[in-house]
NUROVO-478772 format. One record per residue (C-alpha): residue in one letter; x, y, z. Coordinates in nm, 2 decimals. Layout:
R sese   east  north     up
R    A      X      Y      Z
...
END
This chain:
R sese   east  north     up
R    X   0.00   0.00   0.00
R    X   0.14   0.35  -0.08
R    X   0.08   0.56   0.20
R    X  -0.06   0.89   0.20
R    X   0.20   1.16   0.14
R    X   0.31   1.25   0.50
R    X   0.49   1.56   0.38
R    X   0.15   1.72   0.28
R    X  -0.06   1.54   0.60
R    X  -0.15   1.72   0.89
R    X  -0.39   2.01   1.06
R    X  -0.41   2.33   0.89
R    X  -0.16   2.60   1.01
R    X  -0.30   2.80   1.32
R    X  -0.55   2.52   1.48
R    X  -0.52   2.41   1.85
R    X  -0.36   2.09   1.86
R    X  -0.53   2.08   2.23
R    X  -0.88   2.09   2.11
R    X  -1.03   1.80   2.31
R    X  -1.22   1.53   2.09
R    X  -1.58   1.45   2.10
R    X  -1.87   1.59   1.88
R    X  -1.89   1.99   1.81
R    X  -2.13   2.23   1.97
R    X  -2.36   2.44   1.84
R    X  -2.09   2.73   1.80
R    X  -1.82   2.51   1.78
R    X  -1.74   2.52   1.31
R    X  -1.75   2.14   1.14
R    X  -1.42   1.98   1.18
R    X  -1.32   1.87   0.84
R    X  -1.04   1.70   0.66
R    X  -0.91   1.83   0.35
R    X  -0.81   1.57   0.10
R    X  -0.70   1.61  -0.31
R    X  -0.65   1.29  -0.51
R    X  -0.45   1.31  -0.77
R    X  -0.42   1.09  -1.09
R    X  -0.05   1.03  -1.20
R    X  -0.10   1.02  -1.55
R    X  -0.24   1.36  -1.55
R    X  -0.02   1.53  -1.31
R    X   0.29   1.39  -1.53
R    X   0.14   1.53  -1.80
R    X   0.12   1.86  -1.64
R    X   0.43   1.93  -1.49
R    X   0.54   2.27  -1.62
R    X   0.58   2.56  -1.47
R    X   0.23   2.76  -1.38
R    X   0.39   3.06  -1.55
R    X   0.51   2.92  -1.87
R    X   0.36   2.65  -2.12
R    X   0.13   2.64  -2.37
R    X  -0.29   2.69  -2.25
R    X  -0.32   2.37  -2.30
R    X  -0.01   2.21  -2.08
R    X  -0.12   2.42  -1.81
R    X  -0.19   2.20  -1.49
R    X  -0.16   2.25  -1.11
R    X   0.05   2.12  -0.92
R    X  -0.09   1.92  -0.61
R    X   0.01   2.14  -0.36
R    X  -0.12   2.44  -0.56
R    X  -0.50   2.24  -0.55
R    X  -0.44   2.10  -0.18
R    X  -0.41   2.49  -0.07
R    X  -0.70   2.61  -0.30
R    X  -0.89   2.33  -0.17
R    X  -0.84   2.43   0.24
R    X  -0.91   2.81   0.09
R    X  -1.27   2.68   0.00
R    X  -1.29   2.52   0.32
R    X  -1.21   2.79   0.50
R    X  -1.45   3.00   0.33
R    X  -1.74   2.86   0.50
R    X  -1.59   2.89   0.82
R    X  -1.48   2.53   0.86
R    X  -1.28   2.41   1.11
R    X  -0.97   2.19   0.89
R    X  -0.79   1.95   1.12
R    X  -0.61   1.79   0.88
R    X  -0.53   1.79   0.48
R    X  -0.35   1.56   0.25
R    X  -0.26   1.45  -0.13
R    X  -0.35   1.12  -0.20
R    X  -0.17   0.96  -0.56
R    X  -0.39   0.79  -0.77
R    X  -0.28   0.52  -0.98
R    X  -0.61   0.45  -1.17
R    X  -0.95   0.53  -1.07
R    X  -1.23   0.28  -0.87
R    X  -1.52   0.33  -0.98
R    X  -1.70   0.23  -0.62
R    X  -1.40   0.45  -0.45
R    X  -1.21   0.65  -0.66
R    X  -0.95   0.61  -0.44
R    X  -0.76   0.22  -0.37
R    X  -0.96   0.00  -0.11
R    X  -0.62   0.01   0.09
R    X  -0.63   0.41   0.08
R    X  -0.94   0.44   0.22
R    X  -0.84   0.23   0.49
R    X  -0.56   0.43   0.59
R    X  -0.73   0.77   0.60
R    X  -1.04   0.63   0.79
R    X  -0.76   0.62   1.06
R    X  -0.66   0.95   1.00
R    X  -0.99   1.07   0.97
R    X  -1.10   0.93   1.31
R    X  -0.78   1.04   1.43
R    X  -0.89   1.36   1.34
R    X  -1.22   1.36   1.52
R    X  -1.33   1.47   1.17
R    X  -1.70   1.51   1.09
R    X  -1.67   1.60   0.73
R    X  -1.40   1.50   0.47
R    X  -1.39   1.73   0.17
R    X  -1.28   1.59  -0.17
R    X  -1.07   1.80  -0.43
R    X  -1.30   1.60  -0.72
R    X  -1.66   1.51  -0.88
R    X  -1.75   1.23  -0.71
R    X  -2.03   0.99  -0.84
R    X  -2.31   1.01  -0.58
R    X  -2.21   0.60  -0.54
R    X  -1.89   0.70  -0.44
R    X  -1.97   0.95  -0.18
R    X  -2.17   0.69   0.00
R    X  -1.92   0.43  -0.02
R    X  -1.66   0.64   0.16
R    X  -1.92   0.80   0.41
R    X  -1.97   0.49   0.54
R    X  -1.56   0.37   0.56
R    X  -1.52   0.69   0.66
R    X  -1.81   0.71   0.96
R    X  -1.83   1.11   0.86
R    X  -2.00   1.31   0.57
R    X  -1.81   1.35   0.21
R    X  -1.85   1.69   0.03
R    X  -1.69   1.63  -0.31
R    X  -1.57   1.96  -0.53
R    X  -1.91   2.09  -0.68
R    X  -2.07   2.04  -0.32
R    X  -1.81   2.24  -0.20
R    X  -1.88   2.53  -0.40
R    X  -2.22   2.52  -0.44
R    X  -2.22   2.54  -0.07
R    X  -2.00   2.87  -0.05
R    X  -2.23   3.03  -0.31
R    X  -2.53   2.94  -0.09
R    X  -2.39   3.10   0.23
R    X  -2.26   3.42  -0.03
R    X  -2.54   3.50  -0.20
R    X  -2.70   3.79  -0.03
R    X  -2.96   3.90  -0.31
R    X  -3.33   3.69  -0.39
R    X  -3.17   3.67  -0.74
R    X  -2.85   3.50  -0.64
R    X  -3.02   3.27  -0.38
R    X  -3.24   3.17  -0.66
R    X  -2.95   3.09  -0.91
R    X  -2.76   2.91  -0.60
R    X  -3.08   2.69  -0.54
R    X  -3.13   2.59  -0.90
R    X  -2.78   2.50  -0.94
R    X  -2.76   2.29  -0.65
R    X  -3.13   2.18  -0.65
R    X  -2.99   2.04  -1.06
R    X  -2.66   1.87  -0.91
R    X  -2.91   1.70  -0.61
R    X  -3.14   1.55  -0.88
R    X  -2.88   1.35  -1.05
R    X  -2.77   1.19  -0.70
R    X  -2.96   0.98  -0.46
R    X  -3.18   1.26  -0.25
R    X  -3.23   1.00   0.01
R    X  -2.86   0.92   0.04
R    X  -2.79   1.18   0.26
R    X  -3.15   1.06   0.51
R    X  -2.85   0.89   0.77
R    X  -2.65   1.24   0.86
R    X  -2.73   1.47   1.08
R    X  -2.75   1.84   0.89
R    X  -2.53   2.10   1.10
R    X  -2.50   2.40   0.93
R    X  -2.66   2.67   0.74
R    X  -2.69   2.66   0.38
R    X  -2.82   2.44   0.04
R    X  -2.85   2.09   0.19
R    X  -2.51   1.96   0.33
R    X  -2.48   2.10   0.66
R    X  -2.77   2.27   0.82
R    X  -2.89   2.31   1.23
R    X  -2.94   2.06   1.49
R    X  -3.35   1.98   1.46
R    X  -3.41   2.05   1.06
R    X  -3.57   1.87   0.86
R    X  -3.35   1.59   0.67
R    X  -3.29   1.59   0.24
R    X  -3.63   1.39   0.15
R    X  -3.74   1.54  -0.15
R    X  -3.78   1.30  -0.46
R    X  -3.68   1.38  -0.77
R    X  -4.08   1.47  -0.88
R    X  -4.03   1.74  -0.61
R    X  -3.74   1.85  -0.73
R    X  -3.84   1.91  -1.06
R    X  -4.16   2.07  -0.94
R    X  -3.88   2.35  -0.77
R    X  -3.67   2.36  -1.04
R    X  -3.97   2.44  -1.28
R    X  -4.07   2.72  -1.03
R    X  -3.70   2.85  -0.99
R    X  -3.68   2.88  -1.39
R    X  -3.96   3.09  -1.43
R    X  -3.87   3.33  -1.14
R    X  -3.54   3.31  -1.33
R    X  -3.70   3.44  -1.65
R    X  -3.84   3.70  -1.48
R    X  -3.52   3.81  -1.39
R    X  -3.36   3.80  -1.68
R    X  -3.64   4.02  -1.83
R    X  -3.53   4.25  -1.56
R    X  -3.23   4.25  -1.63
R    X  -3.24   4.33  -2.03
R    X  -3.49   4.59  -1.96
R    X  -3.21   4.73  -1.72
R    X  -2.94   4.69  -2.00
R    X  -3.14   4.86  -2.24
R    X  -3.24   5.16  -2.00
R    X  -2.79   5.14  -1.98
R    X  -2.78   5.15  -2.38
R    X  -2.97   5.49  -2.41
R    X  -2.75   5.62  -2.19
R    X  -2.40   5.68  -2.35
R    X  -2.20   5.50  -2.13
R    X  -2.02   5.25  -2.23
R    X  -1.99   4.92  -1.99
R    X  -1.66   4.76  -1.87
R    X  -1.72   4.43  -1.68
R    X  -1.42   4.35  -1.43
R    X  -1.37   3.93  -1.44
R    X  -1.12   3.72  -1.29
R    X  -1.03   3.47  -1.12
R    X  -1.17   3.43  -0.75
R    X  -0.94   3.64  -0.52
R    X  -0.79   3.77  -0.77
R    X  -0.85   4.14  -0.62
R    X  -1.13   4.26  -0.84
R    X  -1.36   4.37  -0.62
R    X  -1.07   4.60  -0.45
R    X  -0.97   4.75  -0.76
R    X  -1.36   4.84  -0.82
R    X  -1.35   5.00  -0.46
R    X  -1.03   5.20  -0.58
R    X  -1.13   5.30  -0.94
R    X  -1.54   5.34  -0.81
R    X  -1.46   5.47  -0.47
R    X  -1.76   5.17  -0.35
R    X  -1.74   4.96  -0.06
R    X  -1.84   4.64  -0.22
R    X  -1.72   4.39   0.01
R    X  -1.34   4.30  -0.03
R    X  -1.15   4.06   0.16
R    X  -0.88   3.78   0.14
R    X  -1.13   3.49   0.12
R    X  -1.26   3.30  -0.21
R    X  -1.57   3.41  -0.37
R    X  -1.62   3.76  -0.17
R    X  -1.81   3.87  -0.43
R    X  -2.12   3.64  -0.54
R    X  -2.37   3.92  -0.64
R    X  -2.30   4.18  -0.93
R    X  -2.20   4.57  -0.87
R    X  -2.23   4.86  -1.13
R    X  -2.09   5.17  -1.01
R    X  -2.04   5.47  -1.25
R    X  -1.67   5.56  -1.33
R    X  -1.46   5.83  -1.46
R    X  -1.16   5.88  -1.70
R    X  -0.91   6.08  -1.75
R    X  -1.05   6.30  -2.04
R    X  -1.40   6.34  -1.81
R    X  -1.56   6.04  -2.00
R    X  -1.79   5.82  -1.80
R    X  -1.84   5.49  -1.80
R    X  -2.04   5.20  -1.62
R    X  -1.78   4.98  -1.43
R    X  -1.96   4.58  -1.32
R    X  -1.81   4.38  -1.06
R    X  -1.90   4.00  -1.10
R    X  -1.84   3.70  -0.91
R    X  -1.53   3.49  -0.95
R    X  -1.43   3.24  -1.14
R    X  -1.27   2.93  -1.06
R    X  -1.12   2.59  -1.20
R    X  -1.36   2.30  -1.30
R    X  -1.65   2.53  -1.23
R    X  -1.99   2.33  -1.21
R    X  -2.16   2.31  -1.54
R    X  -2.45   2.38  -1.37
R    X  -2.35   2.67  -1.17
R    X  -2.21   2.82  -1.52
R    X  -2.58   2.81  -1.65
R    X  -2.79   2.90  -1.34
R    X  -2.57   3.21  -1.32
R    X  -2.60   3.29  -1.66
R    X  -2.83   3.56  -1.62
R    X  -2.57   3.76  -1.39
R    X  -2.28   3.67  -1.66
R    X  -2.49   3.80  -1.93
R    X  -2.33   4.16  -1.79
R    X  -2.01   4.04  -1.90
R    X  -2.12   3.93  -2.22
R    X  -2.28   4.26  -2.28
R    X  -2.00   4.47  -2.20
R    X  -1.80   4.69  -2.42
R    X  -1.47   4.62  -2.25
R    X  -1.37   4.28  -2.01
R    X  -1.10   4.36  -1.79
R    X  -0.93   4.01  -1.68
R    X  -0.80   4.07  -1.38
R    X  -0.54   3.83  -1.29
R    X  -0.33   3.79  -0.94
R    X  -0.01   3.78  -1.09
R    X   0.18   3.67  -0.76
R    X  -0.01   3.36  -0.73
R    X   0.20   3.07  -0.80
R    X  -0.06   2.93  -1.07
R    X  -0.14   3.23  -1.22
R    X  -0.12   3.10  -1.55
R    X  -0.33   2.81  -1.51
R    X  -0.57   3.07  -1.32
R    X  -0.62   3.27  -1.67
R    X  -0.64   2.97  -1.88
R    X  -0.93   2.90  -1.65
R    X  -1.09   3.22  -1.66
R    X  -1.06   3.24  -2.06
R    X  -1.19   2.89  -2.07
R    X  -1.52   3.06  -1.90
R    X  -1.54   3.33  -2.12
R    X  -1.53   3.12  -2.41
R    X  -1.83   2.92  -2.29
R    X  -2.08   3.25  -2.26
R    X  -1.95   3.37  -2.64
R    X  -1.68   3.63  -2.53
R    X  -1.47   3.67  -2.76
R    X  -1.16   3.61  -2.57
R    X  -0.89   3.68  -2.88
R    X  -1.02   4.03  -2.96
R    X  -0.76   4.27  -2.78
R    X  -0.99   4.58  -2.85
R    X  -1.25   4.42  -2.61
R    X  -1.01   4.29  -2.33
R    X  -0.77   4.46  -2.10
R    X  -0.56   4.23  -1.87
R    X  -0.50   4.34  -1.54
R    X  -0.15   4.16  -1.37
R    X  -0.29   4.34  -1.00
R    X  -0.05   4.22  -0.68
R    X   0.25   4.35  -0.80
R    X   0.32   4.44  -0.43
R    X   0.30   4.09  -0.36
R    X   0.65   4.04  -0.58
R    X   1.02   4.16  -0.55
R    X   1.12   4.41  -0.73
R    X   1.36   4.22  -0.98
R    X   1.07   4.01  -1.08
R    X   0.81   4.31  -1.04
R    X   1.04   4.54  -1.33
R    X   1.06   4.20  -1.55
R    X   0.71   4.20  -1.58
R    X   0.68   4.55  -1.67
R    X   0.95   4.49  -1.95
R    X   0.75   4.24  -2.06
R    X   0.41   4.43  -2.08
R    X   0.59   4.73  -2.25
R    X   0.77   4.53  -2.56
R    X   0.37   4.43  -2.68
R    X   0.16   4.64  -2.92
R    X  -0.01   4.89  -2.72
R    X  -0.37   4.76  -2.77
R    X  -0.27   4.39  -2.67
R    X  -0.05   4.52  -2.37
R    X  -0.16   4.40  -2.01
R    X  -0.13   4.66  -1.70
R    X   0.11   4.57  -1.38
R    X  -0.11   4.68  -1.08
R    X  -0.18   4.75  -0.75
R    X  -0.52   4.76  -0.65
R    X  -0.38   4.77  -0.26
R    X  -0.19   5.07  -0.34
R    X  -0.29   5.25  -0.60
R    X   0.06   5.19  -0.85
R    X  -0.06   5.17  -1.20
R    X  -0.39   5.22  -1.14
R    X  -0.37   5.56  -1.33
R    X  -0.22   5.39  -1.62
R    X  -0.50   5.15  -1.63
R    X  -0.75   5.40  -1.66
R    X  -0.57   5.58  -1.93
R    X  -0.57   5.21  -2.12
R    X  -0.97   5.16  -2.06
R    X  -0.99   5.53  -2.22
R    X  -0.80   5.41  -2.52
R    X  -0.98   5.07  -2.55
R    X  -1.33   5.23  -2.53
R    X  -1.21   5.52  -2.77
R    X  -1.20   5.28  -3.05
R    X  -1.62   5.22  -2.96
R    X  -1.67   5.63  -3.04
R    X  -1.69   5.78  -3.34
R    X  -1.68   6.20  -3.36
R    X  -1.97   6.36  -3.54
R    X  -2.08   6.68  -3.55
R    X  -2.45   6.79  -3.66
R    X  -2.66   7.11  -3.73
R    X  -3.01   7.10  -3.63
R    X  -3.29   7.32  -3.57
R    X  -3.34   7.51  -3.28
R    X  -3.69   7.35  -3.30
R    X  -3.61   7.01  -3.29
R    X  -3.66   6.91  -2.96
R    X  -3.72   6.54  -3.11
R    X  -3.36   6.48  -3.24
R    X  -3.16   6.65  -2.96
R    X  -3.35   6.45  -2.70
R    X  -3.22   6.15  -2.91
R    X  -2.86   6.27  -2.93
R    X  -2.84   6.33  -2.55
R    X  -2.98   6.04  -2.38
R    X  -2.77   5.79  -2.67
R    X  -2.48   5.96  -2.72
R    X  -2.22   6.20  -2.57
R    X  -2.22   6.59  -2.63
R    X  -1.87   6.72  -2.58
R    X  -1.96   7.02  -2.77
R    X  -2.27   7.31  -2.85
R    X  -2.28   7.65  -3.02
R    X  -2.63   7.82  -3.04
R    X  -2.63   8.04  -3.40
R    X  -2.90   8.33  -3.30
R    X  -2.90   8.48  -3.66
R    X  -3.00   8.15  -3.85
R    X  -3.14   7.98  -3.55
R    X  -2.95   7.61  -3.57
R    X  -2.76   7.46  -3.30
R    X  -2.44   7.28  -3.39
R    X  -2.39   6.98  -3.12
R    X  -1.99   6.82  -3.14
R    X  -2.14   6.45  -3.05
R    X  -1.97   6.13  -2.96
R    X  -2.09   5.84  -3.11
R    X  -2.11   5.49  -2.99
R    X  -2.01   5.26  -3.27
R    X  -2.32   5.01  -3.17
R    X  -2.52   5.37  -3.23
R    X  -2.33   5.47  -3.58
R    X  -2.51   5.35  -3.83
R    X  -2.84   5.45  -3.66
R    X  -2.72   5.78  -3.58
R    X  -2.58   5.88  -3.93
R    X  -2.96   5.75  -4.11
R    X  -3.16   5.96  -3.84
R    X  -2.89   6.26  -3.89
R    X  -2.77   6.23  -4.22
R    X  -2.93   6.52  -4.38
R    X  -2.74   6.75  -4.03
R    X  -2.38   6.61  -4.05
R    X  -2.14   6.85  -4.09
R    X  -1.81   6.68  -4.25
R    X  -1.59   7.00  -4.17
END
């Protein structure tokens, strides 16, 4: 039997070792037990650096998804005891993980005093139960894991709803009644609610029934939502959505370019519910800035499509900014990840004038390494050029701006038109859809000339309603 690896075994930095043993109290967080299997063939295959490599070498190393994983954990407030990389040779289909394996970490687990054992993978909903029961303590695979953070994020009725629908999806292609044995502890969508609740018993007609329901209130929402976009078109703003990885800072560098107070801490997923803010650049342009929630690698299917109506800002937007954390170890793979997202909802991910990338942390780096990365963003064309940030401090953040401004100048085109004094009809038009930077009122004659900027998704409608009043000098 291969063991465990012991040099990535053992509780989580900053936990009591003392803790007595015996079962939690009501205030006391789950104790849980971090564990990421890895498959050898894969992780030889993927064995470059994080920072280098083609898109599609770009893997993560073990101890880069063991210390993601605890990060999740930790951002529901549970208690890890212990975490550990388990190699996988090939996969069992009842286990995932080799009969002998399991053995040995059912030790460790109730060595632990571990309630819950969190799995770094999708686990078949046979495979959970098997190792519940070797285990004697509940099993929250990957997609459980995060569809129980978004539950405890979400804050809004829409984002609850999205949440629920995602999860209430995942829980109809499992056995409802497998989880009828466990006591629920915590808050949340299922896995670990109070002392006294009422246990998962739903069938899968039930389900459906609330999924059904979800849907529609969905569609509501997303009627919302468009009527909300097109009240945003007539105004001539144009919209930059901020994406990124989770943690990645983005809601911090919307507090510092909006001055907001969205929520912004060190913890994965932050952000669940989307921000606008109006901002303002350099020249005295404005423009709509949306914070959105994070992304992350394998992302549920399921969670891509329930939130789809909250990612339909992004794909709206005139300008993505991909904000990546460019001190994290994997902050390749991290973008590869994000892109890979993108993709999926139709950005077009290739297009330079409609993404900016954003390397923010540069604090977080020496200054050798800090000044190659600069040297490195300066030797590319302009329009494909990323911007070295600090969304802590403030460094670059001026130069960022200045690069949105150029991006979104390429979306306005300069017209100038004469109209009637009279024609209340065609002003009103220009200024709620476009941008008057300029007007001279001609007493003699009676015309008003109007120096207009045009967005280019309003040109062609602009120059048929106008084309008898543009003036080409």
């Amino acid at each position: 039997m291969k063991p465990v690896d012991p040099a990535r075994h053992g509780r989580a930095p900053g936990r009591d070792p003392e803790r007595a043993s015996g079962h939690s109290t009501a205030r006391d967080p789950t104790r849980a037990y971090v564990l990421v299997p890895v498959l050898e063939a894969s992780d030889r295959k993927g064995r470059d650096d994080a920072r280098g490599g083609s898109k599609a070498a770009v893997v993560r190393s073990a101890e880069a998804r063991l210390d993601e994983a605890v990060g999740l954990a930790g951002a529901i407030d549970l208690d890890v005891v212990g975490q550990g990389v388990v190699r996988v040779a090939a996969p069992r289909p009842a286990t995932l993980i080799g009969s002998g394996k399991v053995e040995e970490l059912a030790a460790i687990v109730r060595g632990e005093d571990a309630e819950l054992v969190v799995v770094d993978a999708a686990l078949t909903p046979a495979q959970q139960r098997n190792l519940e029961k070797a285990w004697d303590a509940k099993v929250l695979d990957r997609t459980g894991l995060i569809l129980e953070i978004f539950g405890a994020r979400a804050r809004t009725r829409e984002g609850r709803l999205q949440v629920e629908l995602a999860h209430l999806t995942w829980q109809k292609s499992r056995l409802v009644r497998s989880w009828t044995h466990l006591e629920r502890q915590r808050g949340g969508f299922g896995f670990m609610g109070g002392p006294g609740e009422t246990q998962i018993e739903t069938d899968r007609r039930l389900i459906q029934e609330r999924i059904t329901r979800i849907e529609k209130e969905l569609k509501a929402v997303r009627r919302t939502r468009a009527l909300h976009r097109e009240t945003r078109r007539r105004v001539p703003y144009p919209i930059v959505a901020i994406v990124g990885y989770t943690n990645a800072g983005k809601s911090t560098l919307f507090n510092r370019l909006t001055k907001a107070e969205v929520l912004a801490e060190d913890l994965l997923f932050a952000t669940l519910d989307p921000t606008l803010r109006g901002l303002t650049l350099p020249e005295g342009h404005m423009a709509i800035l949306s914070d959105t929630v994070g992304f992350i690698s394998d992302i549920p299917t399921d969670l891509v499509v329930a939130f789809r109506a909250t990612l339909e800002e992004v794909i709206e937007a005139d300008l993505v900014m991909h904000v990546r954390d460019i001190s994290h170890p994997d902050t390749k793979a991290q973008a590869a990840d994000v892109v890979d997202v993108l993709s999926s909802l139709g950005v077009d991910t290739e297009d330079p004038r409609h993404m900016i990338e954003v390397w923010n942390k540069i604090d977080l780096i020496g200054a050798e390494e800090c000044d190659s990365l600069k040297a490195a963003a300066e030797r590319l064309p302009e329009i494909e050029r990323p911007v070295p940030i600090s969304a802590m401090t403030g460094e670059g953040v001026d130069a960022l701006l200045a690069a949105i401004e150029t991006r979104l100048k390429g979306e306005i085109a300069h017209r100038s038109v004469v109209l009637d004094a009279a024609d209340g009809a065609g002003m009103n038009w220009i200024y709620e859809r476009c941008t008057v930077t300029g007007r001279r009122h001609d007493d003699d004659t009676g015309v008003v000339r109007l120096d207009v900027d045009v967005p280019m998704k309003r040109l062609a409608e602009f120059n048929r309603r106008f084309a008898k009043a543009l003036r080409l000098d």
